[in-house]
N, C-alpha and C positions, 0 to 999 in steps of 0.2 A: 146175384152175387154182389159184397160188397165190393167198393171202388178205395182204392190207399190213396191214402191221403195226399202223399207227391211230399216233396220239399217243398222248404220254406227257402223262395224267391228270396228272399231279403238275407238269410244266413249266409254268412261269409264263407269264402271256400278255403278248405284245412290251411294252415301253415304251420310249418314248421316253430315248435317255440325256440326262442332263440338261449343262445347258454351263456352262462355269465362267465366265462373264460377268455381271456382277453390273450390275443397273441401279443406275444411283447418283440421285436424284432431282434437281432444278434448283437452283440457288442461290434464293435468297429474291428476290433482285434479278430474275433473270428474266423473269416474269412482266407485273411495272411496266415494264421498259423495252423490251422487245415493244409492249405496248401504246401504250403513250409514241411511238412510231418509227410507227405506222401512224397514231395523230392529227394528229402532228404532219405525215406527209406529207401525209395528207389536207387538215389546212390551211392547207399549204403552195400547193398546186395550189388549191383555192378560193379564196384570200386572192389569190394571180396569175390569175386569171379575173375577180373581183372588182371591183377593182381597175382592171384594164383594162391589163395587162402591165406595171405598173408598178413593182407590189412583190410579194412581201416583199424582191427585191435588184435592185431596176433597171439597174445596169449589168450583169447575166447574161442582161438578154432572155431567150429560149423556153429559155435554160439551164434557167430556175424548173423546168420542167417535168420536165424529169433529175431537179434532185435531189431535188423534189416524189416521183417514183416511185422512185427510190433509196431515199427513207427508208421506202417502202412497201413497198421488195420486200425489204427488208433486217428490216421487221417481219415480213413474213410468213414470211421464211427459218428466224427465231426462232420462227416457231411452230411448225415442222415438228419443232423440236426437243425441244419444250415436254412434258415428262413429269409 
């Protein structure tokens, strides 16, 4: 029966090739207005609960609550991104 031949001792073991995509890190801004954009939604919808549907913009009625979670989902969009 023939015998295989084996590896070659000297060949290097796999790696990964590497990619030429370079993370670049976030602006300095970033960070604060991420954060800033989920407070402020947050007390957006408290302040119209609050309140009793009258503000923060009373002629938008239950609009409040859009933009309330707009500004929320628009901070946490920012943080998906956040390196």
């Amino acid at each position: 029966m023939p015998e295989s031949k084996g590896r070659d001792k000297k060949a290097a073991a796999y790696s990964q090739p590497r990619t030429s995509k370079s993370v670049e890190p976030n602006p300095t801004w970033w960070a604060p207005v991420f954060i800033t954009l989920l407070v402020v939604g947050l007390l957006w919808i408290v302040v119209y609960y609050v309140t009793e549907y009258r503000y923060p913009v009373g002629s938008l009625g239950a609009w409040n609550l859009g933009v309330g979670f707009v500004l929320l989902l628009s901070g946490f969009i920012m943080t998906m991104r956040w390196r």
